[in-house]
C-alpha positions in Angstrom: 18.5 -31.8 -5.9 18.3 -30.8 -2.4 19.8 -27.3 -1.4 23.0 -26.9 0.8 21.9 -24.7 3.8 25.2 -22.3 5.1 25.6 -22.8 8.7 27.0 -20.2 10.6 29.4 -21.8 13.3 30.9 -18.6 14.9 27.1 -17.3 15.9 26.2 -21.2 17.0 29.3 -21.3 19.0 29.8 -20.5 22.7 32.4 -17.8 22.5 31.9 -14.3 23.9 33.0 -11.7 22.4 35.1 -9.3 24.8 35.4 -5.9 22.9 37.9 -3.7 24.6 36.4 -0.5 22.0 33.2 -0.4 23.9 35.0 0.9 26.9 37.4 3.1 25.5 36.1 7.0 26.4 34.9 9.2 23.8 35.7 12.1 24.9 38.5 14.3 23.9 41.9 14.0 24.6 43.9 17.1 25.6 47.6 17.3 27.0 48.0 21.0 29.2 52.1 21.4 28.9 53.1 23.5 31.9 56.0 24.9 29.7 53.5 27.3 28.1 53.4 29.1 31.3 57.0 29.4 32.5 58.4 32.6 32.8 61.7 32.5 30.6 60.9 28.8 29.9 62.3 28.0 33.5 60.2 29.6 35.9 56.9 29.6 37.5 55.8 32.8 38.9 53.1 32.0 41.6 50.9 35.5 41.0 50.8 35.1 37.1 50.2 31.4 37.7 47.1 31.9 40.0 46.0 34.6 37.4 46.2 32.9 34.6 44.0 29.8 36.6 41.3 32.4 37.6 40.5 33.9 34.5 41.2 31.3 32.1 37.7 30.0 30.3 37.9 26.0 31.3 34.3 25.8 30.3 36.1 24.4 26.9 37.4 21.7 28.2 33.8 20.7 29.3 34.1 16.1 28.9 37.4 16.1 27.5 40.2 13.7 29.2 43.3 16.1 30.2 47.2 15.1 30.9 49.0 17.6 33.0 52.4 17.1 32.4 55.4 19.9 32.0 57.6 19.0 29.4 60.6 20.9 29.7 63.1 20.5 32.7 61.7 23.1 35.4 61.1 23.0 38.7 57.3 23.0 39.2 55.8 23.0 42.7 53.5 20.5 43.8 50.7 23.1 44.3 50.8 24.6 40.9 49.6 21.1 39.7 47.1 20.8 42.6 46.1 24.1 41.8 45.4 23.4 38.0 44.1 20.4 38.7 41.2 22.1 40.7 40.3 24.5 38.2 39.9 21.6 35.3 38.2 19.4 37.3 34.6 20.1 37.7 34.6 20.8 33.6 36.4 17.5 32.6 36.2 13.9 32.0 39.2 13.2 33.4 42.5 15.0 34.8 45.5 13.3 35.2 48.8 14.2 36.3 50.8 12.3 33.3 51.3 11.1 29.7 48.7 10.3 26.9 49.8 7.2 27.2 49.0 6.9 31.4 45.6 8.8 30.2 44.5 6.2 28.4 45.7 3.8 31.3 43.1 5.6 33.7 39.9 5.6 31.2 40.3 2.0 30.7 41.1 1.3 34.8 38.1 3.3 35.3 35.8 1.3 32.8 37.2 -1.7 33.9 36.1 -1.2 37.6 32.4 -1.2 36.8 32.5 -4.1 34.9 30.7 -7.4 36.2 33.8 -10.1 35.9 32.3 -12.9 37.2 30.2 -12.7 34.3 32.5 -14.6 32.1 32.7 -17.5 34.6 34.0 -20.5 32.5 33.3 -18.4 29.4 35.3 -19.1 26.3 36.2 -15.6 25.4 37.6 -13.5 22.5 39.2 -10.2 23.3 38.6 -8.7 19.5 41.4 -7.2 18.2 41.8 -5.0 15.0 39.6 -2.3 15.7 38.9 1.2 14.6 39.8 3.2 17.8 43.5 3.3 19.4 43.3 0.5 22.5 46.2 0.8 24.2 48.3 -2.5 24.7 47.7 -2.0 28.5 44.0 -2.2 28.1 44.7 -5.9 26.5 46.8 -7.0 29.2 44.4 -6.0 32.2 41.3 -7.5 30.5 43.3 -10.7 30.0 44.4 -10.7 34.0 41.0 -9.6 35.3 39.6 -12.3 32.6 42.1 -15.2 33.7 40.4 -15.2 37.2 36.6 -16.1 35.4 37.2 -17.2 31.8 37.6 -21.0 30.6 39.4 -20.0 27.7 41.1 -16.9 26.7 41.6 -16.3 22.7 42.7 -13.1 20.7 41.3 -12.0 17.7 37.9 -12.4 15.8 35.5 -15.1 16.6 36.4 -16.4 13.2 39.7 -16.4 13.3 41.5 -16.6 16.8 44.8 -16.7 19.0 44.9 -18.9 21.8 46.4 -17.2 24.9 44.7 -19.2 28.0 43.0 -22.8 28.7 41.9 -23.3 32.1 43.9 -26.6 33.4 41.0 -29.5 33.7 40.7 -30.5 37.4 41.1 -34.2 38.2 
């Protein structure tokens, strides 16, 4: 009796595998709240302010992604930001002026710029899903615009198990 020999179809295939975790940024994420240095909650005093940015140790946030935002309804000038801004800078990752949510925006607009999209010229490709790190929905739907431009196909999911989402039309 001759033995059955498994054949793997998903590695024979001609899918590629897009995986949106190997662009998501490792480094810390940190939101600096404004609020925390209000006087009375409400107000910004510009001499405490530019003291508190001088002599502050940002050494600590050395690779870590930062969102500047105030959270509480104050009136903020523009250079306070500017000013905080400078002095995180040339320790982190990244500083945005913004939400968690818009940080993670950024990182994946960043690593998205430096990739090679004409790579996946009439690829058949699977942007994974179900992952271990938090990709943001936005990161999804850029990869799949970018992608539409290139790709033959466009499928979510596993290799194994997929969702279509784009077929080039066939030219006559």
């Amino acid at each position: 009796m001759e033995e059955e020999r498994i054949i793997n179809r998903v590695a024979n295939s001609p899918l590629v595998l897009f995986d949106l975790e190997a662009y998501y940024h490792p480094g810390r994420r940190i939101v600096f709240d404004l609020k925390n240095y209000l006087f009375q909650g409400q107000i910004l005093r510009e001499k405490d302010f530019r003291a508190f940015v001088k002599s502050n140790d940002w050494t600590e946030l050395q690779g870590a992604n930062v969102a500047v935002i105030c959270s509480v309804d104050a009136i903020v000038p523009t250079w306070a930001y500017m000013l905080l801004v400078s002095a995180i800078s040339p320790h982190a990752n990244a500083v945005i002026f913004g939400t968690p949510d818009e940080l993670e925006q950024v990182l994946y607009q960043r690593a998205f710029e430096n990739i090679h999209w004409a790579s996946y010229q009439d690829a058949k490709v699977v942007i994974k899903g179900c992952g271990k790190l938090p990709v943001p929905t936005f990161a999804y739907v850029e990869a799949t615009q970018r992608l539409l431009k290139h790709a033959s196909s466009i499928m979510y999911g596993e290799p194994c198990s997929t969702v279509p989402i784009y077929k080039k039309p066939k030219q006559i």
